[in-house]
C-alpha atoms as a printed R data frame, in Angstrom:
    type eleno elety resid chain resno       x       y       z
1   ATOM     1    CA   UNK     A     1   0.000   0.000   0.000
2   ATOM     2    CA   UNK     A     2   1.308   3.396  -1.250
3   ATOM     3    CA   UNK     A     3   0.913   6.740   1.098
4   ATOM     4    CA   UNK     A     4  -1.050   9.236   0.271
5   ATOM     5    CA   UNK     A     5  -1.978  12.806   1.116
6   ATOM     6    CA   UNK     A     6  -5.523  12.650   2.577
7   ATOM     7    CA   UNK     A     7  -5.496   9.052   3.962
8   ATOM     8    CA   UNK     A     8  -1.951   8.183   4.725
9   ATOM     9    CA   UNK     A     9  -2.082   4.468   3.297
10  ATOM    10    CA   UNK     A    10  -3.482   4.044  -0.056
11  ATOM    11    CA   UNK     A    11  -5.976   0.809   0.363
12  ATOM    12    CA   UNK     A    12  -7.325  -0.624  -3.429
13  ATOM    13    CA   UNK     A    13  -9.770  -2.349  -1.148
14  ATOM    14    CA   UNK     A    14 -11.014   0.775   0.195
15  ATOM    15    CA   UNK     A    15 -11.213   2.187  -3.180
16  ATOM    16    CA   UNK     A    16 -13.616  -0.599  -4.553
17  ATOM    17    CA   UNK     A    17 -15.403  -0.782  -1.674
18  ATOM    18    CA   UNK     A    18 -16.456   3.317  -2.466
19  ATOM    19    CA   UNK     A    19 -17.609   2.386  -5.608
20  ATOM    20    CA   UNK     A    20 -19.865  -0.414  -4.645
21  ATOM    21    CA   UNK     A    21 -21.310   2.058  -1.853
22  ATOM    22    CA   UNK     A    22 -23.773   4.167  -2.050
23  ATOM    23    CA   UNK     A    23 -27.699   4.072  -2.574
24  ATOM    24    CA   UNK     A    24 -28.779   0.767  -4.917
25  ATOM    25    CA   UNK     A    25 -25.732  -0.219  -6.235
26  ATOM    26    CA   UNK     A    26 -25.443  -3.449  -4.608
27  ATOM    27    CA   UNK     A    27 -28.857  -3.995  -5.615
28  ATOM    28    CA   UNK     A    28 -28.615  -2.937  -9.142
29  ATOM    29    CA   UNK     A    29 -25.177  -4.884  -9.097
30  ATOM    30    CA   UNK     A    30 -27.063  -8.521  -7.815
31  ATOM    31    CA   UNK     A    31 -29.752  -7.517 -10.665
32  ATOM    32    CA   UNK     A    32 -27.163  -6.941 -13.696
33  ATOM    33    CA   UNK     A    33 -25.399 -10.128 -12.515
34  ATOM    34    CA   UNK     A    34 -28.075 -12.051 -14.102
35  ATOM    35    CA   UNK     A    35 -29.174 -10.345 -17.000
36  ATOM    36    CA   UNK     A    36 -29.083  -7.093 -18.636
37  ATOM    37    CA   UNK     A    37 -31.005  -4.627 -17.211
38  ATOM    38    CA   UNK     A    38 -33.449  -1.556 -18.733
39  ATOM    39    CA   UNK     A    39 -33.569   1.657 -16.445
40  ATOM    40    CA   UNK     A    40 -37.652   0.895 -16.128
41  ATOM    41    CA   UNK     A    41 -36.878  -2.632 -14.880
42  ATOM    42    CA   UNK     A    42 -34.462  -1.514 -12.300
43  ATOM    43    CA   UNK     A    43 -37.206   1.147 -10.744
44  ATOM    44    CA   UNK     A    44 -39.950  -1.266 -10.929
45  ATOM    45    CA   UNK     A    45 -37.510  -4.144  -9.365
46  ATOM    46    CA   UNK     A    46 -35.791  -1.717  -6.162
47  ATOM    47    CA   UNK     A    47 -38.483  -0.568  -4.129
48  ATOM    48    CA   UNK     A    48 -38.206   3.139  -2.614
49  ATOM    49    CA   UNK     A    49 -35.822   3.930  -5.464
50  ATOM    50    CA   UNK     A    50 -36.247   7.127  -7.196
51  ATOM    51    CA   UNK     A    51 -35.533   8.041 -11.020
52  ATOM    52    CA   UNK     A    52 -32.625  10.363  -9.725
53  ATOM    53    CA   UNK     A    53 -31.266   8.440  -7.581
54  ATOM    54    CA   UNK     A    54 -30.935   5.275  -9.831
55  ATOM    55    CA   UNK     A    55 -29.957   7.548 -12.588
56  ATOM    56    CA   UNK     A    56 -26.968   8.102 -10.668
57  ATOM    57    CA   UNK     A    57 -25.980   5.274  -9.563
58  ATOM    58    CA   UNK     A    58 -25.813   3.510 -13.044
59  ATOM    59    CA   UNK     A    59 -23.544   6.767 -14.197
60  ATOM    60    CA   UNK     A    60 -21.311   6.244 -11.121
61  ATOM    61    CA   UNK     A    61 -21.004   2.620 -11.859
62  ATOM    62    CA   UNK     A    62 -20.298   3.334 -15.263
63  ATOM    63    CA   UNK     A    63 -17.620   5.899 -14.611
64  ATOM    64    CA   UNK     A    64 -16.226   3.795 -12.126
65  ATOM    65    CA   UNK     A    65 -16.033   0.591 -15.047
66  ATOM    66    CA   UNK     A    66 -18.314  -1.717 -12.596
67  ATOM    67    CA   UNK     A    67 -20.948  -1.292 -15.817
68  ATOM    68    CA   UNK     A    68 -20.977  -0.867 -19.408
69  ATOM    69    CA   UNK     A    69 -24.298   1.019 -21.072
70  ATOM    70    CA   UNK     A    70 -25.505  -0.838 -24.521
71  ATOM    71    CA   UNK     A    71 -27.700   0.382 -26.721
72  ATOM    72    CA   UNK     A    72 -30.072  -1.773 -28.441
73  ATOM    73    CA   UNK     A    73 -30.593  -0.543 -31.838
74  ATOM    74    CA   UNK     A    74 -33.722  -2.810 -32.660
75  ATOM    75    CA   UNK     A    75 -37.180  -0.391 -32.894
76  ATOM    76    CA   UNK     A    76 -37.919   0.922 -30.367
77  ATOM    77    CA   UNK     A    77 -34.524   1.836 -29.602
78  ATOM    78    CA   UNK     A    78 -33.664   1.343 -25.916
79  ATOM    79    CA   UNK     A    79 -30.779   1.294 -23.517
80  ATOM    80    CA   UNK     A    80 -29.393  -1.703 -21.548
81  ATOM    81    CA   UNK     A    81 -26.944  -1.710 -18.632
82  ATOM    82    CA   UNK     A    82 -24.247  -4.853 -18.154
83  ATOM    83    CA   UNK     A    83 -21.846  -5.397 -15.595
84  ATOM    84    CA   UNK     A    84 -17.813  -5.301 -17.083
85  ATOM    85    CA   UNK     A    85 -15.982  -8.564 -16.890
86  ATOM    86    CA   UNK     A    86 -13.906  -7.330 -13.847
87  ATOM    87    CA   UNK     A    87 -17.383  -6.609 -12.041
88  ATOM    88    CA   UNK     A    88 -18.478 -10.010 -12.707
89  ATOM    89    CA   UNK     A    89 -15.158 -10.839 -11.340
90  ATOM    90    CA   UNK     A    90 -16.516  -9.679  -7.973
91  ATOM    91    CA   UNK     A    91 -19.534 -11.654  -8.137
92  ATOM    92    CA   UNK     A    92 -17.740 -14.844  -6.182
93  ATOM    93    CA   UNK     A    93 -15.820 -12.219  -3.455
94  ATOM    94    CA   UNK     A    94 -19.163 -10.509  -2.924
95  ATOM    95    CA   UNK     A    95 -20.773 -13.954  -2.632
96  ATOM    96    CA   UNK     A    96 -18.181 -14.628   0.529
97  ATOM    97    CA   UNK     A    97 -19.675 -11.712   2.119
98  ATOM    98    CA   UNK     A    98 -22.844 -12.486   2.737
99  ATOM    99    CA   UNK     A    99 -22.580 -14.677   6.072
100 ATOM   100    CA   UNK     A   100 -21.498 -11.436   8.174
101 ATOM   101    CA   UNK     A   101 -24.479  -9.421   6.654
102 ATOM   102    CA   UNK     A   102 -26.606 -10.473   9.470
103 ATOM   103    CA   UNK     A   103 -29.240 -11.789   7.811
């Protein structure tokens, strides 16, 4: 681990783990994991979730490579949203997780 300004110690962990977190990214994450998803789906599928807020969490995941926008050039045109092959990477490490999620 390298030394940074801000932090001190530069953690990669640390850096994944901030873009996994934040509002319905896990969920949208667990949902794109088994299929493509449509920005509809996703708001009809994660209850409470607002157009705004999923609307920025797909862009974040995007930016941050997690998920890769495709657009579907059959009629009507429409947009899909797949995870990368390094998120689907995660997909077993995020698996491992689960038993301390107290559920």
């Amino acid at each position: 681990m390298k030394k940074t300004e801000n932090s001190g110690v530069n953690c990669p962990v640390e850096e994944l783990l901030k873009q996994l977190a934040g509002k319905w990214k896990m969920q949208i994450f667990s949902l794109a994991l088994h299929e493509n998803v449509r920005f509809n789906s996703l708001l009809r599928e994660i209850n409470g979730a607002s157009k705004q807020s999923i609307a920025t969490a797909l862009r974040e995941m995007e930016e941050s490579g997690l998920l890769e926008k495709i657009v579907v050039s059959q009629k009507p045109l429409h947009i899909e949203y797949t995870l990368t092959e390094k998120s689907k990477s995660l997909a077993p490490v995020i698996k491992q997780l689960e038993p301390f999620s107290g559920e």
